[in-house]
mmCIF file of the C-alpha atoms, coordinates in Angstrom:
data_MODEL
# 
_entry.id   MODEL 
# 
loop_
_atom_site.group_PDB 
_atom_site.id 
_atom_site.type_symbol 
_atom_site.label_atom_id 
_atom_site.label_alt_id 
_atom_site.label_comp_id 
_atom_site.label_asym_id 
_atom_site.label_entity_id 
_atom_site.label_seq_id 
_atom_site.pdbx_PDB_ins_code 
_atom_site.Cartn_x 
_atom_site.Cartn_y 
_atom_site.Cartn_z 
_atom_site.occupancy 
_atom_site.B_iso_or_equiv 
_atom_site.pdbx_formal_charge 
_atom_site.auth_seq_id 
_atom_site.auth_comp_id 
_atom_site.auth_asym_id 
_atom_site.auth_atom_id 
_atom_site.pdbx_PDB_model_num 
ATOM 1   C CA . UNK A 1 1   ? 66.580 85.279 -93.389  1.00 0.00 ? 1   UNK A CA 1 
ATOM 2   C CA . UNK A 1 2   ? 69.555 84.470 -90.862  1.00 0.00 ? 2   UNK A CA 1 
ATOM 3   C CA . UNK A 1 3   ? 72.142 82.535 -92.241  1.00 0.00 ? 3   UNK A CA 1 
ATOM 4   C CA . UNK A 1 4   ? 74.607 82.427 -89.426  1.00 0.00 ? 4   UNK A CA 1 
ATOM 5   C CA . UNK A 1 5   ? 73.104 79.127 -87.815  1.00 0.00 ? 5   UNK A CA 1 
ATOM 6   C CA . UNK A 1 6   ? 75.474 76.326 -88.681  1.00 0.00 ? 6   UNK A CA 1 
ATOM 7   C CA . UNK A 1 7   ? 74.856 73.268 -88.785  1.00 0.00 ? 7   UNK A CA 1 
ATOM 8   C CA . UNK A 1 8   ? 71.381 72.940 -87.021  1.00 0.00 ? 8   UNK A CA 1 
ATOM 9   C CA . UNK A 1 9   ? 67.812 71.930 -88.241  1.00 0.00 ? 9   UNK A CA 1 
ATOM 10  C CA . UNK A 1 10  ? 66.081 75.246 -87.476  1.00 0.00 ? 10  UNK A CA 1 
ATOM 11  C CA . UNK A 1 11  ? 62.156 74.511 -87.098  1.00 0.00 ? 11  UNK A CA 1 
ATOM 12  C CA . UNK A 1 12  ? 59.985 77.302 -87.841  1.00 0.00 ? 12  UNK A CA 1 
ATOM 13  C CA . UNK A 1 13  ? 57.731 77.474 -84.598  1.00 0.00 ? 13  UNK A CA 1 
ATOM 14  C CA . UNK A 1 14  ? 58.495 74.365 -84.294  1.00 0.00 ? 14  UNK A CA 1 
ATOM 15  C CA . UNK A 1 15  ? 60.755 74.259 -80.422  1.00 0.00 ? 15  UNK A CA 1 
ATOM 16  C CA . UNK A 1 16  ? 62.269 70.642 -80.979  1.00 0.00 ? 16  UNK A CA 1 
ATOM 17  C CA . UNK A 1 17  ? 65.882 71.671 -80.748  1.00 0.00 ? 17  UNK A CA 1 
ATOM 18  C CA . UNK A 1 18  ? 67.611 75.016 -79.345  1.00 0.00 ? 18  UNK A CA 1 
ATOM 19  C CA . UNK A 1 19  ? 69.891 76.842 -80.941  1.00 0.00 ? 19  UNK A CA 1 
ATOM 20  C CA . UNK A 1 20  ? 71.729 76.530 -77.789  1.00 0.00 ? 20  UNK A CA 1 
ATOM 21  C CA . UNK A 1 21  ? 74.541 73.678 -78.365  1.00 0.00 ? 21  UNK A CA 1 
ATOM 22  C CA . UNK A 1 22  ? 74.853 73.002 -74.925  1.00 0.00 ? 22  UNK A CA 1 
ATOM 23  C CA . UNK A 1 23  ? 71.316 71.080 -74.692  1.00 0.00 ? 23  UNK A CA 1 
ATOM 24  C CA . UNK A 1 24  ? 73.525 67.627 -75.058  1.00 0.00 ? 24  UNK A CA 1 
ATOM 25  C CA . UNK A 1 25  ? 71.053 65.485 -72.570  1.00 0.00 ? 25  UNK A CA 1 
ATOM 26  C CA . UNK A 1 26  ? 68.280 67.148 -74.986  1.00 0.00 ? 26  UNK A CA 1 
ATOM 27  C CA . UNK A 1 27  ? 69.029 65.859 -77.849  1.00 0.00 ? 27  UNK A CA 1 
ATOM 28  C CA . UNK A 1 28  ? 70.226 62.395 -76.519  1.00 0.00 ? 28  UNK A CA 1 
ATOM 29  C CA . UNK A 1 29  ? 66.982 62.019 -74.909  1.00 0.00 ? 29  UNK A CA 1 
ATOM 30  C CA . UNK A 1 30  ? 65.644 62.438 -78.896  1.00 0.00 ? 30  UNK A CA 1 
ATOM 31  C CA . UNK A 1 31  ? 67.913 60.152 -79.907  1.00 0.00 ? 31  UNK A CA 1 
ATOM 32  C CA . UNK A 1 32  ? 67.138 57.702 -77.571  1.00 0.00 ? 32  UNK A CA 1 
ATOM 33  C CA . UNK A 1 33  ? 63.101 58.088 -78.055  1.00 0.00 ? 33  UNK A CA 1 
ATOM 34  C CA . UNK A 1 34  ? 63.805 58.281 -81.435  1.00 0.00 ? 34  UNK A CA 1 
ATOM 35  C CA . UNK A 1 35  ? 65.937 55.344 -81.784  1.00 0.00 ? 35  UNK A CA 1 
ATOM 36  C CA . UNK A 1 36  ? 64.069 53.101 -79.095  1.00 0.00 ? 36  UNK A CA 1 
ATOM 37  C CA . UNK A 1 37  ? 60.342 54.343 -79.081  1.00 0.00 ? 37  UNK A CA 1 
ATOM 38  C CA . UNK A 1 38  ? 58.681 56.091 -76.526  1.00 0.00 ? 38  UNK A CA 1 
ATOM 39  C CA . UNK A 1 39  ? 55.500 54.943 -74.931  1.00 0.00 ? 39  UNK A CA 1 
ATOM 40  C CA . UNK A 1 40  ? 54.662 58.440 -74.423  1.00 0.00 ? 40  UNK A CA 1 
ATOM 41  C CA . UNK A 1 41  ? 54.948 59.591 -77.457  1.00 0.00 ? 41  UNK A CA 1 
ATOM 42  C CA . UNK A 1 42  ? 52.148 59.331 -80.651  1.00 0.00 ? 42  UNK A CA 1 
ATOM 43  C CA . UNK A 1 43  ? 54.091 57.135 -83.780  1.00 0.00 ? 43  UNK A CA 1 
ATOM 44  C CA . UNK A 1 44  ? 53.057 60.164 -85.588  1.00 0.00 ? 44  UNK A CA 1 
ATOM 45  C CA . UNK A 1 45  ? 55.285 62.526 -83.119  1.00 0.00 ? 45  UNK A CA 1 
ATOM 46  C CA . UNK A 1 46  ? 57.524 60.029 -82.844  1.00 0.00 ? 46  UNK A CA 1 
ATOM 47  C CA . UNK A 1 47  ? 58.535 60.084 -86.255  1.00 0.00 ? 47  UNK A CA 1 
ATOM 48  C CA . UNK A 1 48  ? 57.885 63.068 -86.582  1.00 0.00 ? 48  UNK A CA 1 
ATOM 49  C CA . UNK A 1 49  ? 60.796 63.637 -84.135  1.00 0.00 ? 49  UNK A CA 1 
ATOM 50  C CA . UNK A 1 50  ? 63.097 61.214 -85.834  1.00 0.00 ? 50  UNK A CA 1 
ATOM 51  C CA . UNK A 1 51  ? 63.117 63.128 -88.860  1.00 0.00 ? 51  UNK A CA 1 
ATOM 52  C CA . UNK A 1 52  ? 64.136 65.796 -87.174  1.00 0.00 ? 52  UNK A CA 1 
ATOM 53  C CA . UNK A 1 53  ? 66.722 64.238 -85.534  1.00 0.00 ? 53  UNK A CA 1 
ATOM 54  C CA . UNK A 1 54  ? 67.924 62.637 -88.900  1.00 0.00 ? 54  UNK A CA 1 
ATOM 55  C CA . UNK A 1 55  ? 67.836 66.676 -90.196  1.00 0.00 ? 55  UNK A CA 1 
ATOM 56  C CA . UNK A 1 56  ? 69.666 67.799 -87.285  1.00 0.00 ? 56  UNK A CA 1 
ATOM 57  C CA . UNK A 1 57  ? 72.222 65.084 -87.470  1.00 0.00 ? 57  UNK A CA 1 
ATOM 58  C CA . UNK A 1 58  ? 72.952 65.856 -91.132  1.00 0.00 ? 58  UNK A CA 1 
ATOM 59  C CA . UNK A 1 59  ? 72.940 69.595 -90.954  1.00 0.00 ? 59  UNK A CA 1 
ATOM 60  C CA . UNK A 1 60  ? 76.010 68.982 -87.935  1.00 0.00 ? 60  UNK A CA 1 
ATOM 61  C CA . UNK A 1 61  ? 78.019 66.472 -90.205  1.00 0.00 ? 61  UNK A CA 1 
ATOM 62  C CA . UNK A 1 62  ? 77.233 63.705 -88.181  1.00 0.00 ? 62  UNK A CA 1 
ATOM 63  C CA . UNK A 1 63  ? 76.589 61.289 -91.190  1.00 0.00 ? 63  UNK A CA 1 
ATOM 64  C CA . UNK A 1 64  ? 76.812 57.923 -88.568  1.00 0.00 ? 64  UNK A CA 1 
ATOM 65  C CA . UNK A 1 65  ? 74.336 59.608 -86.415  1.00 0.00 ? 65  UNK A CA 1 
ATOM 66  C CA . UNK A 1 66  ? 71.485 60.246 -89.439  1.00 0.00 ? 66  UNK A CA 1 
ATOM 67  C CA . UNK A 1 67  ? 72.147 57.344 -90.815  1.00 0.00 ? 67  UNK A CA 1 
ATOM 68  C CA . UNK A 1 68  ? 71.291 55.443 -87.542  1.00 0.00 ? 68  UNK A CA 1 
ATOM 69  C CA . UNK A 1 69  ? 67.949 56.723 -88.254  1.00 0.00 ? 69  UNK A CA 1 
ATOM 70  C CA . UNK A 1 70  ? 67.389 54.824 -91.557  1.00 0.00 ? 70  UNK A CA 1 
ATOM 71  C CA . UNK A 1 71  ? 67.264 51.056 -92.645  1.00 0.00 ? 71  UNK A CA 1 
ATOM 72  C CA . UNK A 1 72  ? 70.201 49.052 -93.675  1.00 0.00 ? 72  UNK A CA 1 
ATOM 73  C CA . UNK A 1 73  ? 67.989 49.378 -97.081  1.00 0.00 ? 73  UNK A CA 1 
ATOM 74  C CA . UNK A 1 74  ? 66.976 52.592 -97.177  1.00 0.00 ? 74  UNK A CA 1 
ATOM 75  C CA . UNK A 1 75  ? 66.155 53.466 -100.721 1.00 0.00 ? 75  UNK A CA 1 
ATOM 76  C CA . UNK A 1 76  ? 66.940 57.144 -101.760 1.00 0.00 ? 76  UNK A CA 1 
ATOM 77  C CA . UNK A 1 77  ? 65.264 59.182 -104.883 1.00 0.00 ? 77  UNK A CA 1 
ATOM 78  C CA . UNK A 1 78  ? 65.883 63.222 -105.844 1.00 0.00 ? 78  UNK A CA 1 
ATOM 79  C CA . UNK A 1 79  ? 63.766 64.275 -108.665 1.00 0.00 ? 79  UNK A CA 1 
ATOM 80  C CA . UNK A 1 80  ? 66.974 66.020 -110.103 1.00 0.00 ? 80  UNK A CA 1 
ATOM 81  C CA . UNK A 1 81  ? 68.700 66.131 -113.594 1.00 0.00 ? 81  UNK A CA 1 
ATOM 82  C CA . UNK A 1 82  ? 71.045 63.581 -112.926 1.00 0.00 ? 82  UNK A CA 1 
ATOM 83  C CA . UNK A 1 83  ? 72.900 64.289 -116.171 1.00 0.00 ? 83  UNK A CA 1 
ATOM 84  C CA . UNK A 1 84  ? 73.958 67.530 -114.378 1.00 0.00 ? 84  UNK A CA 1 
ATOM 85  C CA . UNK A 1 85  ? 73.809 66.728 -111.098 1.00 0.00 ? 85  UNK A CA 1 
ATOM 86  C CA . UNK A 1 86  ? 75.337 63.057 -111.320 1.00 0.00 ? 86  UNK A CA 1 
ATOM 87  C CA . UNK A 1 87  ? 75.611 62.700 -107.538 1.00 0.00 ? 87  UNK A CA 1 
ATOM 88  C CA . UNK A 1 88  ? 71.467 62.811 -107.215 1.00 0.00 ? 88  UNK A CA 1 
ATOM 89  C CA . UNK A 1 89  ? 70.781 59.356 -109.056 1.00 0.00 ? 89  UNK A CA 1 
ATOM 90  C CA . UNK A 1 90  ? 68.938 57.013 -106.779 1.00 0.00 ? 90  UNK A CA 1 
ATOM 91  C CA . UNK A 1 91  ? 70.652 55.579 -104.442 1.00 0.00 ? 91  UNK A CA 1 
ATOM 92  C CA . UNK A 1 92  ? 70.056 52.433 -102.378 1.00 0.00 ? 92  UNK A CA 1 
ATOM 93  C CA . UNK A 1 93  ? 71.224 51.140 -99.200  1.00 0.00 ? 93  UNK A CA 1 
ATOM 94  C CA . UNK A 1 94  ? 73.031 52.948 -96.230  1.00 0.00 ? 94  UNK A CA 1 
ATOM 95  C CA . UNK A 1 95  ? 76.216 52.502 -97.965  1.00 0.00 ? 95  UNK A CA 1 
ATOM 96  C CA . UNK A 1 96  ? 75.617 54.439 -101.112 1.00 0.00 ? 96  UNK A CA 1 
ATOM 97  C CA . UNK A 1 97  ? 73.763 56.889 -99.412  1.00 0.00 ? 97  UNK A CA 1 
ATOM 98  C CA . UNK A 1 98  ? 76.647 57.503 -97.225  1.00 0.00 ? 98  UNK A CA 1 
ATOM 99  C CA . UNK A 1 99  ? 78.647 58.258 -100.421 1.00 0.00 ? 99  UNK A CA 1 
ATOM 100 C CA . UNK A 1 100 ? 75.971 60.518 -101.271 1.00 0.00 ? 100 UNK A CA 1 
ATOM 101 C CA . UNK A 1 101 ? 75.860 62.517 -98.080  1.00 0.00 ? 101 UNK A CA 1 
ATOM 102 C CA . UNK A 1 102 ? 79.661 62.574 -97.695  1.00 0.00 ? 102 UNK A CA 1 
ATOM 103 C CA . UNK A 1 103 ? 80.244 63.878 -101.320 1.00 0.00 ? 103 UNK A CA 1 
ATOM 104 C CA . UNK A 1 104 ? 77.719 66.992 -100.384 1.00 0.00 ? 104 UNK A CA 1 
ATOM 105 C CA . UNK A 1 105 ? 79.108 66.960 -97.083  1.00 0.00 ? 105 UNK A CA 1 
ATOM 106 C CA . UNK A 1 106 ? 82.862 67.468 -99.112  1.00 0.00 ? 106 UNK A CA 1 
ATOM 107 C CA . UNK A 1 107 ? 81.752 70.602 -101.532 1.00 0.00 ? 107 UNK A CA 1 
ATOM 108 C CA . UNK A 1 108 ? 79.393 72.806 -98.609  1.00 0.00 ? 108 UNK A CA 1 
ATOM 109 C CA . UNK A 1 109 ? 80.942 73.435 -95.623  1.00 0.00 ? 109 UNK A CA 1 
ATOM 110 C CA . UNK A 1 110 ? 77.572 74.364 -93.638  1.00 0.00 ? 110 UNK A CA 1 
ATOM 111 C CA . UNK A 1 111 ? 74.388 73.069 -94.243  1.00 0.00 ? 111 UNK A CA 1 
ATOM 112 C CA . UNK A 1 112 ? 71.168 74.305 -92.167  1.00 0.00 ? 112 UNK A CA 1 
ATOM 113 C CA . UNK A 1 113 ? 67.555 73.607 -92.493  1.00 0.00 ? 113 UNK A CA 1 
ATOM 114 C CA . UNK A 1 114 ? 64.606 75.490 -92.031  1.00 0.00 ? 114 UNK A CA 1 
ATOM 115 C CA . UNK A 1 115 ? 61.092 73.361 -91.301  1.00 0.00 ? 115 UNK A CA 1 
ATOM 116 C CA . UNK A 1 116 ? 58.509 75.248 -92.691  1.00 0.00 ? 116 UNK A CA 1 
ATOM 117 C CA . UNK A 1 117 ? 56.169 72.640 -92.372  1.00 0.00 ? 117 UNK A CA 1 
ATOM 118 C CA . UNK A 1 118 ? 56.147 69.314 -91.338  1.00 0.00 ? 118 UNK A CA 1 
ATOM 119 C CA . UNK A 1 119 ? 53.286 66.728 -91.148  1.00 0.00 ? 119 UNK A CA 1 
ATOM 120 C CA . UNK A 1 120 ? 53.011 63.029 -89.388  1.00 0.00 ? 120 UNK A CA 1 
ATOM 121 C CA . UNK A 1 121 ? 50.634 60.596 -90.044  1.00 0.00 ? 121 UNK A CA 1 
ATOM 122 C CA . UNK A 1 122 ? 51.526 56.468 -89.069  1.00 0.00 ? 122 UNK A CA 1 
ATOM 123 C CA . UNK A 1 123 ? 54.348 56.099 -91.142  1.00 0.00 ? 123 UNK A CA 1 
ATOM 124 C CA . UNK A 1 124 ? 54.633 58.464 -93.207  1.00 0.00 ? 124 UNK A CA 1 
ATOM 125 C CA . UNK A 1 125 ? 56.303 62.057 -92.720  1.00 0.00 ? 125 UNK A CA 1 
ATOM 126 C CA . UNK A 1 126 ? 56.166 64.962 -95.469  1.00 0.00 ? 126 UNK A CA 1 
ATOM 127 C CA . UNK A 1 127 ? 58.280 68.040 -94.459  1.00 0.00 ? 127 UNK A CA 1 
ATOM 128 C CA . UNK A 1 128 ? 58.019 71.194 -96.838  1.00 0.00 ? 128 UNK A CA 1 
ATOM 129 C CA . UNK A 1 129 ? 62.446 72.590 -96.273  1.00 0.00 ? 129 UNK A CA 1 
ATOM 130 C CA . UNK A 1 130 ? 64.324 75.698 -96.907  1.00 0.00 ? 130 UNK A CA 1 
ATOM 131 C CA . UNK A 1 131 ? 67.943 74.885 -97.221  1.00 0.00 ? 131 UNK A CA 1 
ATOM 132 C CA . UNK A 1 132 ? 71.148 76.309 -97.144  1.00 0.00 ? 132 UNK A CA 1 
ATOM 133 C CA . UNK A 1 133 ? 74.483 74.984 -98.066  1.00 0.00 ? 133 UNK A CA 1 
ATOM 134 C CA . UNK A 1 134 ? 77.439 76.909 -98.062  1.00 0.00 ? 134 UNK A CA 1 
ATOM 135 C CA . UNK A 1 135 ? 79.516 76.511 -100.939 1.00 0.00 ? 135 UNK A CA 1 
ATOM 136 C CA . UNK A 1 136 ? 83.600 75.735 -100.349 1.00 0.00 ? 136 UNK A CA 1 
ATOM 137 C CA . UNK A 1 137 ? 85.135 76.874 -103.142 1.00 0.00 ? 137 UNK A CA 1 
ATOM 138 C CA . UNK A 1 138 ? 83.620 80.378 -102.759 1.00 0.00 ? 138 UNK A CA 1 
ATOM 139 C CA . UNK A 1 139 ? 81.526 80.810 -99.472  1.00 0.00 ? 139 UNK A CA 1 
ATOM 140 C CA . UNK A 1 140 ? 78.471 81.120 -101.408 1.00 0.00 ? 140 UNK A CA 1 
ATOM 141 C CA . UNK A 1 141 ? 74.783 79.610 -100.276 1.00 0.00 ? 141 UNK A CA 1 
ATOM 142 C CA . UNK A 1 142 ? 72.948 77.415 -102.398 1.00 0.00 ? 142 UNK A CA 1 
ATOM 143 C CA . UNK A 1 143 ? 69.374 77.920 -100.828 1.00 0.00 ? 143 UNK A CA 1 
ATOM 144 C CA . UNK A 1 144 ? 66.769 75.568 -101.534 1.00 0.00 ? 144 UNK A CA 1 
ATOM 145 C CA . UNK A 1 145 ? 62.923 74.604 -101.465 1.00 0.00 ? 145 UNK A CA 1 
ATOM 146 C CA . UNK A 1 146 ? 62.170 70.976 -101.359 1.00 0.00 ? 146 UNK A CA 1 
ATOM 147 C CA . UNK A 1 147 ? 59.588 68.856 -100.249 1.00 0.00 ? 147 UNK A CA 1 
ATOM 148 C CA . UNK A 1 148 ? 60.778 65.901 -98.721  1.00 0.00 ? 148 UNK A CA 1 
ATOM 149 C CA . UNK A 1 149 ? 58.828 62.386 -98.068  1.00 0.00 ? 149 UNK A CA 1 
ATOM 150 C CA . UNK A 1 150 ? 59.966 59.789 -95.608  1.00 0.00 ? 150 UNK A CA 1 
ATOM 151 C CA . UNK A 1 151 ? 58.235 56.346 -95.101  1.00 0.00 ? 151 UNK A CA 1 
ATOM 152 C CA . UNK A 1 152 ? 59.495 54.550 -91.890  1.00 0.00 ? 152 UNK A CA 1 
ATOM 153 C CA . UNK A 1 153 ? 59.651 50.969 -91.315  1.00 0.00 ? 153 UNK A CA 1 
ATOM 154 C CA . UNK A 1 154 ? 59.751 48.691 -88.146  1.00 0.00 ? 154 UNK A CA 1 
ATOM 155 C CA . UNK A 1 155 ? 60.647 52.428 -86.465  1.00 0.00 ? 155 UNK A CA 1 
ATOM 156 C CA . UNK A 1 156 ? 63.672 53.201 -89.236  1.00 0.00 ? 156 UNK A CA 1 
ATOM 157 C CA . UNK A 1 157 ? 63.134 55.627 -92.234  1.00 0.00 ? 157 UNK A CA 1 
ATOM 158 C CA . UNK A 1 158 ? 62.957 53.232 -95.142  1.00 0.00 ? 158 UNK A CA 1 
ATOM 159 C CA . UNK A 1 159 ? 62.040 55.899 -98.098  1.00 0.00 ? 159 UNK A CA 1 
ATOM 160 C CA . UNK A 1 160 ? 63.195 58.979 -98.856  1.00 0.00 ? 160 UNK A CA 1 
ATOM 161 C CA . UNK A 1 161 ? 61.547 60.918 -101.988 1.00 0.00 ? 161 UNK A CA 1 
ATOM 162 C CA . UNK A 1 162 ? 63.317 64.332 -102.457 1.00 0.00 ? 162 UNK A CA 1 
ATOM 163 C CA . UNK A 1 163 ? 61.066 66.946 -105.098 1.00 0.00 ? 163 UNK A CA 1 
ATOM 164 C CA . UNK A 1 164 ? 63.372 70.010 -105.637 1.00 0.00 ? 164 UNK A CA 1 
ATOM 165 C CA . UNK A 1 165 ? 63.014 72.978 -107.981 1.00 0.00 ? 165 UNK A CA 1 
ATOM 166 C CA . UNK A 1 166 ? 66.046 71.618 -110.007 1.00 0.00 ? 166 UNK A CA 1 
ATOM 167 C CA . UNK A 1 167 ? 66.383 74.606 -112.483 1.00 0.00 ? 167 UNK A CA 1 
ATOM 168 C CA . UNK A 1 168 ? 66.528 76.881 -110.066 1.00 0.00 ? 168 UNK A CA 1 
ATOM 169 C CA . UNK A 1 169 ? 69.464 74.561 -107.950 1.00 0.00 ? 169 UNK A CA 1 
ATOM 170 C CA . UNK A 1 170 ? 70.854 73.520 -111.129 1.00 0.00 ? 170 UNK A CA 1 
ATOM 171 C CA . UNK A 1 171 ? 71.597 78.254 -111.617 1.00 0.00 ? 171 UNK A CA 1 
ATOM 172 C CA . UNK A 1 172 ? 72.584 78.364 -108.500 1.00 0.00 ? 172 UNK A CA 1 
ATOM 173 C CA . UNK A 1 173 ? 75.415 75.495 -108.580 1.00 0.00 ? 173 UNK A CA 1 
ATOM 174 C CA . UNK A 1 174 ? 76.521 76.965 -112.158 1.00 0.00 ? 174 UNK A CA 1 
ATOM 175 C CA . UNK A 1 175 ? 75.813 80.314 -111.229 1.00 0.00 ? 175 UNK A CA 1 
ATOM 176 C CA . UNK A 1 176 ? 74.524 81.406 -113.992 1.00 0.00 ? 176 UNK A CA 1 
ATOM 177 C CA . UNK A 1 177 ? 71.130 82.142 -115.616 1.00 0.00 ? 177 UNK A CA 1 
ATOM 178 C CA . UNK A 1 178 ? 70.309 78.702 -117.950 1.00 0.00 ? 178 UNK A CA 1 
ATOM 179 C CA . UNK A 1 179 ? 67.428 79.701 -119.825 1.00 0.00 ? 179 UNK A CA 1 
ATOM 180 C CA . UNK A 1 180 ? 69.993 81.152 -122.311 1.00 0.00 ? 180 UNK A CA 1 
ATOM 181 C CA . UNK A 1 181 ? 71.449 77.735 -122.580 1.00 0.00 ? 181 UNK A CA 1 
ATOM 182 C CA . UNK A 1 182 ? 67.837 75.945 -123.197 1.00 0.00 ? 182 UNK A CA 1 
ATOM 183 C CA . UNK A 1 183 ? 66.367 78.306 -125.672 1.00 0.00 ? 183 UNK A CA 1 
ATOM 184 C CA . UNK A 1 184 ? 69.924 79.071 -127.642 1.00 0.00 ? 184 UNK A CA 1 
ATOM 185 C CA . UNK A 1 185 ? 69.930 82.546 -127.249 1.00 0.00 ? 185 UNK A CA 1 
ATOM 186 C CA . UNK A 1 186 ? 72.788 84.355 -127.094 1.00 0.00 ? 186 UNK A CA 1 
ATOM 187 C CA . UNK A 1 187 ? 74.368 85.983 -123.349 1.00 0.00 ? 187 UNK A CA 1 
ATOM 188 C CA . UNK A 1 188 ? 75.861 89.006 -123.325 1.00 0.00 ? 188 UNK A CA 1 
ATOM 189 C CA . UNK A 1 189 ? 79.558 88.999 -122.606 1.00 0.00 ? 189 UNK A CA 1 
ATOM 190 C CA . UNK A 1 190 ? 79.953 85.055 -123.846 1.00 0.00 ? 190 UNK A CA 1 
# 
């Protein structure tokens, strides 16, 4: 697993985006298709191609950019434990899901994606994600499986429905094993 790719949506066999930064007239041509439709283009690849876009966008820290991808509305949901992770309540509207991105954007310093698998149809997109996020405070990656579900509207990503293994993110944010913790038993060294 190669962890030194900052920043970027990498697609597994899927060639969207190179790894190459210099691709600038690339990417803006995605952003433009993405952002203004493309004749050419299926709705199912097109969207298909906005979500990556919207991945690649976030991954670089270019929140403005992602969120030009979504609806002034866009209504945001992480099946999480938002009594330990606070910052994964629902969220609604480009606004508060700025906050949301800029707060995770604040504690990791990198965040890549890998697309294991991602699937179009009209206008709906399901992508199956390995993440990474690089921790500030110690340099240590969070890595994540999620599923993620976008619904687009009028060309914009309206929905986004996160599903996440949350006891495994919710060890890895701690670090520490939690099972202790649920079933009472005793660690050694507490």
């Amino acid at each position: 697993m190669n962890l030194a790719w900052p920043g970027r949506v990498k697609p597994a066999a899927i060639p969207l985006f190179s790894t190459d930064c210099c691709n600038e007239w690339r990417r803006d041509s995605v952003d433009r298709q993405a952002n203004e439709g493309s004749e050419a283009m299926t709705v199912d690849s097109l969207n298909r191609q906005r979500v990556l876009a919207l991945l690649e966008a976030f991954g670089a820290g270019d929140l403005e950019r992602a969120l030009s991808f979504c609806t002034d509305d866009v209504d945001f949901l992480t099946h999480a434990p938002v009594d330990v992770l606070p910052h994964l309540a629902p969220r609604h509207g480009k606004d508060d899901l700025r906050k949301l991105w800029t707060l995770v954007q604040s504690r990791y310093s990198e965040i890549r994606y890998e697309v294991l698998q991602i699937v179009a149809e009209g206008d709906a997109v399901a992508a199956n994600l390995r993440s990474f996020y690089r921790k500030r405070a110690n340099d240590r990656i969070v890595a994540v499986d999620m599923a993620v579900f976008f619904t687009f509207r009028q060309g914009k990503v309206a929905k986004i429905r996160e599903i996440i293994d949350s006891y495994d993110l919710v060890q890895q944010v701690l670090e520490r094993e939690i099972g202790p913790l649920i079933t009472g038993e005793r660690v050694a060294g507490a």
